[in-house]
C-alpha positions in Angstrom: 51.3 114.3 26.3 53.3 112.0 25.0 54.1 111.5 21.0 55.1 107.9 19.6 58.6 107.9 17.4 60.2 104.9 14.7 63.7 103.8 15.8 66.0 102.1 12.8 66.3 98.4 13.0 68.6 97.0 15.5 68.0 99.5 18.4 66.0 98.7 21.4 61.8 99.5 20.4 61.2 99.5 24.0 61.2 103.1 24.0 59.2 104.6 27.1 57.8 107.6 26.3 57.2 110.0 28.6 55.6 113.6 29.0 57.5 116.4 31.2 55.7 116.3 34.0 55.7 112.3 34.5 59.9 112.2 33.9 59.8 115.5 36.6 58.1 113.3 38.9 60.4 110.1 38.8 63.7 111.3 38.7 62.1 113.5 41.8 61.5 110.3 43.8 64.8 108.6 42.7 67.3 112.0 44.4 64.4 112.0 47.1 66.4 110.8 50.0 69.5 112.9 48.9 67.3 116.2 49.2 69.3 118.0 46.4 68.4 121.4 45.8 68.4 120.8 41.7 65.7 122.8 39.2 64.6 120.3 37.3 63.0 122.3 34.8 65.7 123.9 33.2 68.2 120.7 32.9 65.2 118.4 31.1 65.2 119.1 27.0 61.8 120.7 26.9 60.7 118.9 24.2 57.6 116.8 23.2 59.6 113.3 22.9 61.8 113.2 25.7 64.0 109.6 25.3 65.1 108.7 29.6 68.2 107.0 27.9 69.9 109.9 27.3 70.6 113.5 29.0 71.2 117.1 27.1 74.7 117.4 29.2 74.8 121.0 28.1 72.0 122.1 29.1 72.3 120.4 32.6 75.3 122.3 33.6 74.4 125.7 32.4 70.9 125.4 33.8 72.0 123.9 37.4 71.4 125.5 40.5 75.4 126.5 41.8 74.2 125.9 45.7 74.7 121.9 46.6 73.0 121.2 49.9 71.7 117.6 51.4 69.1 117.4 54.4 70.1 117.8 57.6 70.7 114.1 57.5 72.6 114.1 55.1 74.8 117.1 55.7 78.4 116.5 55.1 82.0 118.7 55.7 82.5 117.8 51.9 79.3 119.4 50.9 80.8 122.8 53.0 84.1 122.6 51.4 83.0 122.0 47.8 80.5 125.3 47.9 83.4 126.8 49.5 86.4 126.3 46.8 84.1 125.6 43.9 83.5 128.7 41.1 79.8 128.9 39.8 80.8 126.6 37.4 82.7 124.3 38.8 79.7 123.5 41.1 77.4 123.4 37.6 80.0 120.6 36.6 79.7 118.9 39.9 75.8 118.7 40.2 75.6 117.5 36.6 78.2 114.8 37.0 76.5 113.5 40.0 73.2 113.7 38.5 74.5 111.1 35.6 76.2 109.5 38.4 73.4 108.6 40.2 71.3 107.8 36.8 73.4 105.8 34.5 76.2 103.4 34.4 79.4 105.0 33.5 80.4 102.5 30.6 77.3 100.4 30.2 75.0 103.4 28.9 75.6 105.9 26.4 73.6 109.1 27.4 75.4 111.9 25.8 74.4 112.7 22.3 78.1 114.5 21.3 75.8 117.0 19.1 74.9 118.5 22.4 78.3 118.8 23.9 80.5 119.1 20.8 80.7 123.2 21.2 80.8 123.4 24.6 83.9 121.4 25.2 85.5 123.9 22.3 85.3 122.0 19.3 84.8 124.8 16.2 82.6 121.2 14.5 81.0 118.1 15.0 83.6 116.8 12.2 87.1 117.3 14.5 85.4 116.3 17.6 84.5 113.1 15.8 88.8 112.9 14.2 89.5 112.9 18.2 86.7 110.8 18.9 88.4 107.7 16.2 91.5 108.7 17.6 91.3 108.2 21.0 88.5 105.4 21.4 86.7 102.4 20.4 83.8 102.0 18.5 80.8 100.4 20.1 83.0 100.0 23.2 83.3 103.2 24.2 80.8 105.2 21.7 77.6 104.0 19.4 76.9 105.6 16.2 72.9 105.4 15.8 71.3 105.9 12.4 67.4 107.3 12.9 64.9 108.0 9.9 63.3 110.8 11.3 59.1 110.9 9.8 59.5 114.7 9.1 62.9 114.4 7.1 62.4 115.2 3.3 63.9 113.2 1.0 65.3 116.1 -0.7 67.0 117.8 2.0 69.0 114.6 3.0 69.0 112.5 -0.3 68.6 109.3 1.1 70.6 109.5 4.0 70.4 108.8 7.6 70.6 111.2 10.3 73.5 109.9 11.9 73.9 110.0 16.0 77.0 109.5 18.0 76.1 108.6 21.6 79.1 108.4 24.2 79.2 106.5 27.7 80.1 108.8 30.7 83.5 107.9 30.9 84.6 108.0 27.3 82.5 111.8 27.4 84.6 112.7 30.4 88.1 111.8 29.0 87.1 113.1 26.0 86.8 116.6 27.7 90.3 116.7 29.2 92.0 115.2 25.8 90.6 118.3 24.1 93.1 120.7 23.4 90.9 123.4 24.1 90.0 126.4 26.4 87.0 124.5 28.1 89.2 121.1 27.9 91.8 123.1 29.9 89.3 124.6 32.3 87.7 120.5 32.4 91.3 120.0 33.6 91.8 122.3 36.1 88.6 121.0 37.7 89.8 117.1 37.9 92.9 118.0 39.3 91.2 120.6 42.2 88.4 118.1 42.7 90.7 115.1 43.5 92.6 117.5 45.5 89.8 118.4 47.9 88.7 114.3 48.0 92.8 113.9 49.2 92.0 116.7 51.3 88.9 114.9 52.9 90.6 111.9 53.3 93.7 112.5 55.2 91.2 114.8 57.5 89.2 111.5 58.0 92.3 109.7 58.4 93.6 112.2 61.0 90.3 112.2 62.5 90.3 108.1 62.9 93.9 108.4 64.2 92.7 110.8 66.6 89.7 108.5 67.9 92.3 105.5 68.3 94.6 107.4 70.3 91.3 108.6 72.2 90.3 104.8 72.4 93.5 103.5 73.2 93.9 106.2 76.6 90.6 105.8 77.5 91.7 102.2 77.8 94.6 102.6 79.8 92.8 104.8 82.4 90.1 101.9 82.9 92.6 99.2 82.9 94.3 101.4 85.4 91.4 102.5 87.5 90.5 100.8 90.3 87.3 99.5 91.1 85.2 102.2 92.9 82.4 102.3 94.1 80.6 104.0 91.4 77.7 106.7 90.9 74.9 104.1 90.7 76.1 102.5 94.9 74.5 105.5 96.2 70.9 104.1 97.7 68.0 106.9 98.0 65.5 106.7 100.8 64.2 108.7 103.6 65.0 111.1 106.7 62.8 110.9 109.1 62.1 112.3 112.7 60.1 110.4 115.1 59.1 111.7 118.3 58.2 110.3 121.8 54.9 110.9 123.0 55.4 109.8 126.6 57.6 113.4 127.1 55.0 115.6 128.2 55.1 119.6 128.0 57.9 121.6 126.0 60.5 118.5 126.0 61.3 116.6 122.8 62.9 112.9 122.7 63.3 112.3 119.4 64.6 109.7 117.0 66.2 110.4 113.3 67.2 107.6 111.3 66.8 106.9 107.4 64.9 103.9 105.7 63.4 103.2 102.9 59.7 102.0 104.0 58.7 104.6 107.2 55.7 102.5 108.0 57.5 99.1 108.5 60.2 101.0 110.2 57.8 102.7 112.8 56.3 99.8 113.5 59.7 97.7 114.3 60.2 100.9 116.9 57.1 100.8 118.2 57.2 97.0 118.8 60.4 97.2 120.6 58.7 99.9 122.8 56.4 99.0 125.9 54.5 102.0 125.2 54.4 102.1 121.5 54.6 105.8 121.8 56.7 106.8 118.7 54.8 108.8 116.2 56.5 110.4 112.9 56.9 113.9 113.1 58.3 114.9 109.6 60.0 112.7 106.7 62.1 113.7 103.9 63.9 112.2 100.7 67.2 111.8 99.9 69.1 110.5 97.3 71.7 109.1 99.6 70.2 108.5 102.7 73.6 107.0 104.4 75.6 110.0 103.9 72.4 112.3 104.8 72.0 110.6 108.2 76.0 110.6 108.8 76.0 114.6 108.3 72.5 115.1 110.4 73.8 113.0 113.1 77.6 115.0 113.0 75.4 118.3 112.8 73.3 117.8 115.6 75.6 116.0 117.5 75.2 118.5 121.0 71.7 117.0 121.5 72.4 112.9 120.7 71.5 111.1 124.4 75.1 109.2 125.3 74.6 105.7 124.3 71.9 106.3 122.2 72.9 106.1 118.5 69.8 107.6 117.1 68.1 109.5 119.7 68.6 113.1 120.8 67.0 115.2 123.4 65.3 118.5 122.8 64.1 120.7 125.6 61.8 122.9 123.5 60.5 123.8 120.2 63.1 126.0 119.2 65.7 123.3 119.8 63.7 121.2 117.7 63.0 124.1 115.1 66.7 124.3 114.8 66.9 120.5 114.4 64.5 120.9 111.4 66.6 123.6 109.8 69.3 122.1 110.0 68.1 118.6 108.1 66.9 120.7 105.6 70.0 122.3 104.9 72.1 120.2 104.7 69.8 117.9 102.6 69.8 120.4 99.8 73.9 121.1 100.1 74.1 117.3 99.7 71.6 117.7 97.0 74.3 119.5 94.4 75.9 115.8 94.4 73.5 114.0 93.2 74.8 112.5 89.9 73.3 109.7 88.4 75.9 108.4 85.8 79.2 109.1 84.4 77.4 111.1 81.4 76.2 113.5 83.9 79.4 113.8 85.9 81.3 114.7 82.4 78.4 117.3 82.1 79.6 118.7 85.4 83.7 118.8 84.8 83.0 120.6 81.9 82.5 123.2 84.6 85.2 122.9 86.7 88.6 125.1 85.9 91.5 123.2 87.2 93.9 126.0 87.2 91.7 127.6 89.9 90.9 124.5 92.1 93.9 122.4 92.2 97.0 124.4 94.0 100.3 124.9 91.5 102.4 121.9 91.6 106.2 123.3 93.1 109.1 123.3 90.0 112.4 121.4 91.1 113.9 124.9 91.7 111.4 126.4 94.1 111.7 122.5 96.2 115.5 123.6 95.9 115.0 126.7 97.0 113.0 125.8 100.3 115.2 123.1 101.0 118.3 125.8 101.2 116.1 128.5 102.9 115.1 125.8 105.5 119.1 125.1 106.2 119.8 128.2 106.3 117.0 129.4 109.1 118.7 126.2 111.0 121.9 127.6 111.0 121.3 130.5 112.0 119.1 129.4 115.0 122.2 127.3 116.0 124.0 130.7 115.7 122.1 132.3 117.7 122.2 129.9 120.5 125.7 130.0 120.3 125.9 133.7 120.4 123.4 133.9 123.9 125.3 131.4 126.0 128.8 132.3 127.8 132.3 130.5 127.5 133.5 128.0 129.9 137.3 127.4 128.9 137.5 125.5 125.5 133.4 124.9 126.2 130.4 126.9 125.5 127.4 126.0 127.4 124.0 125.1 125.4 120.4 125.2 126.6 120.6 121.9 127.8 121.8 119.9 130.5 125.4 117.9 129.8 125.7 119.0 126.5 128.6 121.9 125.4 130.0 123.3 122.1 133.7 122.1 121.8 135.2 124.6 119.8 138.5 122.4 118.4 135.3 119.8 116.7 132.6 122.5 116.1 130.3 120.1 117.4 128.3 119.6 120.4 129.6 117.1 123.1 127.0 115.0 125.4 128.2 113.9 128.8 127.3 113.2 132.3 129.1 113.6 135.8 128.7 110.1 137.4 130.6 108.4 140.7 132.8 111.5 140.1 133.7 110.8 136.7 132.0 112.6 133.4 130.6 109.8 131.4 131.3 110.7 127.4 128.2 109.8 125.5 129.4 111.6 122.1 129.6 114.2 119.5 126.5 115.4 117.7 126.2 118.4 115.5 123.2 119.5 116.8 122.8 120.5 120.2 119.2 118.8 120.8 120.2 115.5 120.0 123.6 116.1 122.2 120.6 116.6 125.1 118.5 113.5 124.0 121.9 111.4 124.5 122.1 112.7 127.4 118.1 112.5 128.6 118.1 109.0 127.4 121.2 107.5 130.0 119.9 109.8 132.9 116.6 108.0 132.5 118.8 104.7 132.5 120.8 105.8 135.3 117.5 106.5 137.6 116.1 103.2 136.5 118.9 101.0 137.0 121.1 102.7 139.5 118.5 104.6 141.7 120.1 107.6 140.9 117.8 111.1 140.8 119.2 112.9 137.7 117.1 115.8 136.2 115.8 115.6 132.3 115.6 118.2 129.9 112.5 119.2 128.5 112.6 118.7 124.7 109.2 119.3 123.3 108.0 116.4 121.0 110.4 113.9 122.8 109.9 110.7 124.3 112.8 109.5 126.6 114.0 106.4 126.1 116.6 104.9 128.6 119.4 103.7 127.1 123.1 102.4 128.2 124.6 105.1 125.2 128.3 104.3 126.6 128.0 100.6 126.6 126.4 101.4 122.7 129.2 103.4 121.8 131.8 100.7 122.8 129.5 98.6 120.6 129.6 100.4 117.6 133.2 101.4 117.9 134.1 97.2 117.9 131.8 96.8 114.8 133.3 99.1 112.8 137.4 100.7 113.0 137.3 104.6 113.6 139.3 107.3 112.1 141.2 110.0 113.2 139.8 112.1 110.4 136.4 114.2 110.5 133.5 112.9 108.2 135.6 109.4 107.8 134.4 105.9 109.3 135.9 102.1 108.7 132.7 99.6 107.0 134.4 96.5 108.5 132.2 94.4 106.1 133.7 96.0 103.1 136.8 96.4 104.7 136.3 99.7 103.3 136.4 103.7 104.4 133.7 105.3 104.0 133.1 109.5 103.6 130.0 110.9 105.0 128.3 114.4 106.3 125.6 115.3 108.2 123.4 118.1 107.8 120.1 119.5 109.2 119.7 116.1 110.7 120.3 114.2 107.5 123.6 112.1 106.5 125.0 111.9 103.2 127.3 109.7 101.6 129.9 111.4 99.7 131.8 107.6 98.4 133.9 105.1 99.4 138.1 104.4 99.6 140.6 101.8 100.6 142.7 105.0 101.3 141.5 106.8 104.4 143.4 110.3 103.4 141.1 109.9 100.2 138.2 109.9 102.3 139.2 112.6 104.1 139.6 114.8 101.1 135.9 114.2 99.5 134.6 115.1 103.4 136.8 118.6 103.6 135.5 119.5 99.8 132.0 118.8 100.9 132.1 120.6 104.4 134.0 123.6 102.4 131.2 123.6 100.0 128.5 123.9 103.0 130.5 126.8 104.7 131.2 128.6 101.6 126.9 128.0 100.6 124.8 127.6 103.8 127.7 129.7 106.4 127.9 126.4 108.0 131.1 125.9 110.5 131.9 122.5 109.5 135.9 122.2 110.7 137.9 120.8 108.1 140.6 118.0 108.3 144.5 118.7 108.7 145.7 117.0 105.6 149.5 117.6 104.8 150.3 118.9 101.5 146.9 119.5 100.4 144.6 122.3 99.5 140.8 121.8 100.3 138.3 123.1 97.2 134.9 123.1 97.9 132.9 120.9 95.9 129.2 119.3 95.7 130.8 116.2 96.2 127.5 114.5 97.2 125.8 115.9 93.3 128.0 114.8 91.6 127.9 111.3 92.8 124.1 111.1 92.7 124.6 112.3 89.1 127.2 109.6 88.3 124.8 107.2 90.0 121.3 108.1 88.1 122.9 109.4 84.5 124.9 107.0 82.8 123.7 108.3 79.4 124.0 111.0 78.0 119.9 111.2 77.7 117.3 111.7 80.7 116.2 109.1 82.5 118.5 106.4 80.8 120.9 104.9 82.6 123.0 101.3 82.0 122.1 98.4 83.7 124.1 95.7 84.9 123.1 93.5 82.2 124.5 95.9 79.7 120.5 96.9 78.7 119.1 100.5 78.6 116.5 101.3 81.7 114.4 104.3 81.6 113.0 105.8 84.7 111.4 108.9 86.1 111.2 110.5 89.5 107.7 111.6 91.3 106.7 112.5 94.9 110.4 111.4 95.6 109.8 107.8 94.3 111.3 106.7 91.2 109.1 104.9 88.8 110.3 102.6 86.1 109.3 102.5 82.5 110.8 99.7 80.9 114.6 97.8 79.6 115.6 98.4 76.1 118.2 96.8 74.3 119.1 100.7 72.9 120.3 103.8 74.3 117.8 105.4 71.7 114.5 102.9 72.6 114.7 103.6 76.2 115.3 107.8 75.5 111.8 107.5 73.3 110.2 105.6 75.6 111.2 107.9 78.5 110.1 111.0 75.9 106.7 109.4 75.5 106.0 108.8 79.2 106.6 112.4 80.5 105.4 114.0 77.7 102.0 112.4 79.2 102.9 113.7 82.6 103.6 117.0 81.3 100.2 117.2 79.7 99.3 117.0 83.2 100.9 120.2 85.0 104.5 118.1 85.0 107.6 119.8 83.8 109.6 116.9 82.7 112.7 117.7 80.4 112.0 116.2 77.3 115.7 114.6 75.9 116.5 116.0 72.2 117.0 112.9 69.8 
């Protein structure tokens, strides 16, 4: 029901009035689609003249229900956090401040009449919460001051005078709570400062969140610029299986055809009109959702029974053969089955799934490829020793396995030769005694061809003799370059250089280069001391007067020297005087990038196999 009311002069006698049922309803549709859980019947002034302009802010707050939920639409992690860190209060002060919020503007309107609000910000009167009010803020600006003549007001009771109203905005009612020196002012306080704490809060989790998403983004981009184009899930083409079977075969014998198409009754009839007979009839048919790789495996499977020459036809010779053949289709049509994937969506769907600790075998450390490498010299060795140990002496000579090859004890190293017109034919030193016999297989071969001579071969499994003039080869190489009398020492006559080298388990290695021969010589007697003293190799060392062989890695520490010019890894100097970075994989070495810094190229290489290490690598990461 709703009852009329006289406003002064001067203020707006537009008035609405409205009953509590009809203001219920409205401000019901207006927080509709927010789906706030508020009561509305205990925050609206239960009164008989109920004036939408303004709100009884005290009675909002101690009346509102402390549990803030939206719809399921509408659901938010701020909504969780606030109902989380917020007191009973607290929340009351939150619903009521979004309530006015979402009603009125914050400096346009002046909703709060300060006689409802006075006491509970802590003020002991009406009279100093109006001091602080002139103190602090502008008339008309920032609070109205409303004179009403109210019908039932006696003359007696207030001589004359108006009731007088003071009506703040929503700002100036706000600041007004956290000037007041107060208990509740200081309590208004505390809940500012903790709710722009939890909107900080909020945001640097949505800021992390975005930053997250880019860096998602921005590697998801990467893999598809680096992927290359496949042939994707949607190339597969679905059809059918089907066995067709000859009808001319009379009795217990089967000739039948299985192919894949994708229209049976057009294919049959192609068949049939190729046939003089027309004596093909289809005998069973199934799907498939990839009918080439269906008919690939039924073909493999049943390969026994396909006729030679005959691409698609196979032959029978009862009905258990061709029970078998049925079986079989259907088998390995449903293993086939568990790949069917339609899109990428599904195939994420399926990794999710997968455990890559269990299906992918562990990817070898440095160390254990270390280790193997050293085990494997090692077992070589000692299967040299132990040919050496089963074969007699012949004066300085022992005797191998193999035709025209012997150990000479003064070199420690196996010498090739070859009795010819009376004369042994040198065709060289070799450390290992199976390529002393291939020297030696390859110029008996080019003996027998060229000089009709009848010279036995060894057998060397995994060999192919090649005939070869290895004298005339030797007198070739010994022109292009100037030998040495030293061990591990040649002459690069393009350098005009000597050169250090050693060979081991088949492999040589370059241990650096001198104008001084003796030099040479020294870095080759510290390596071979190194390989005795490690592997119990017999590498004989040269006589060098006045010096004292120690065994050193000489062949480390030049690779070292060579790869690490900085003190970071995976930065080394360029001859440009710019920083490269670099990384090593499957034995290759991959570049990064030039910097024009030490430090650029060291966080560039940081960033690269941090990635890798993500991914089972173990990378060192350099300490800046």
């Amino acid at each position: 029901m709703a009852i009329s009311s006289t406003l002064t002069p001067g203020v707006n006698k537009n008035i609405l009035l409205f009953n509590l049922s009809t203001l219920k309803i409205l401000f019901k549709i207006k927080i509709l689609k927010y789906n706030i859980n508020i009561n509305m019947d205990i925050f609206i002034n239960k009164k008989d003249l109920i004036h939408p302009e303004t709100i009884n802010f005290t009675e909002l707050v101690k009346n509102t229900n402390t549990i803030i939920k939206l719809g399921d639409e509408y659901q938010s992690k701020m909504i969780d956090i606030l109902n989380n860190e917020f007191t009973d209060k607290e929340s009351q002060w939150y619903i009521a401040n979004l309530y006015i919020y979402m009603n009125y503007h914050p400096t346009n309107e002046y909703p709060i009449n300060l006689e409802n609000v006075y006491k509970m910000i802590g003020f002991a009167n009406k009279g100093n919460a109006m001091k602080t009010i002139k103190r602090n803020f502008i008339k008309d600006e920032d609070y109205k001051i409303f004179f009403f003549q109210m019908e039932k007001n006696k003359s007696e009771e207030t001589r004359g005078r108006k009731e007088e109203t003071i009506m703040l905005n929503i700002d100036t009612f706000k600041n007004l709570c956290m000037i007041s020196k107060t208990e509740c002012g200081k309590e208004i306080r505390k809940y500012y400062v903790k709710l722009e704490n939890i909107y900080n809060k909020l945001i640097k989790e949505e800021l992390d969140n975005q930053k997250k998403m880019i860096e998602e983004k921005d590697k998801l981009i990467q893999d598809l610029e680096n992927k290359p184009d496949t042939e994707g899930f949607s190339s597969r083409e679905g059809g059918e299986i089907y066995v067709a079977i000859d009808l001319t075969k009379k009795g217990h014998t089967k000739i039948g055809m299985i192919g894949m198409s994708t229209n049976l009754d057009m294919r049959l009839s192609q068949l049939n009109v190729g046939s003089s007979t027309q004596s093909l009839q289809l005998y069973m048919h199934f799907k498939t959702f990839d009918k080439i790789l269906a008919e690939r495996l039924i073909h493999q499977s049943l390969h026994p029974f396909r006729i030679k020459n005959r691409k698609e036809w196979f032959y029978f010779k009862n009905n258990l053969e061709l029970a078998y053949a049925i079986n079989a289709i259907k088998q390995i049509l449903a293993f086939i089955e568990q790949y069917n994937i339609q899109d990428s969506t599904q195939f994420q769907d399926i990794l999710k799934n997968i455990n890559m600790d269990e299906e992918l075998p562990k990817q070898k450390t440095l160390d254990e490829l270390q280790k193997e490498t050293e085990q494997k010299t090692k077992d070589h060795n000692n299967k040299i020793k132990k040919i050496n140990q089963n074969v007699g002496q012949q004066g300085c000579h022992r005797t191998g396995n193999f035709k025209g090859v012997g150990f000479v004890t003064e070199k420690q190293q196996w010498l090739a030769q070859i009795q010819y017109n009376y004369n042994n034919v040198f065709l060289g030193y070799y450390t290992d005694e199976i390529d002393g016999a291939k020297a030696y297989n390859d110029y008996a071969a080019y003996l027998n061809q060229t000089e009709n001579t009848n010279f036995a071969l060894n057998d060397i499994p995994g060999y192919k003799t090649v005939p070869r003039n290895i004298p005339e080869l030797n007198k070739q190489a010994i022109q292009e370059k100037k030998t040495s009398k030293f061990f591990g020492v040649s002459y690069d006559s393009k350098r005009k250089i000597y050169v250090a080298g050693i060979r081991l388990t088949g492999k040589t290695y370059n241990l650096g280069n001198n104008l001084s021969e003796i030099e040479c010589a020294k870095l080759y007697n510290q390596q071979a001391l190194f390989f005795n003293n490690k592997f119990n190799t017999i590498y004989k060392l040269n006589d060098i007067p006045d010096y004292v062989t120690i065994p050193k890695d000489v062949y480390s520490e030049l690779s070292s020297k060579k790869i690490k010019t900085s003190k970071y890894n995976g930065v080394s100097l360029t001859k440009d005087n710019k920083w490269a970075c670099s990384y090593m994989m499957n034995r290759k070495k991959h570049h990064i990038g030039t910097f024009d810094t030490e430090l650029e190229a060291c966080k560039a290489y940081n960033d690269t196999v941090s990635k890798l290490n993500e991914n089972g690598c173990n990378y060192k990461i350099n300490k800046i």
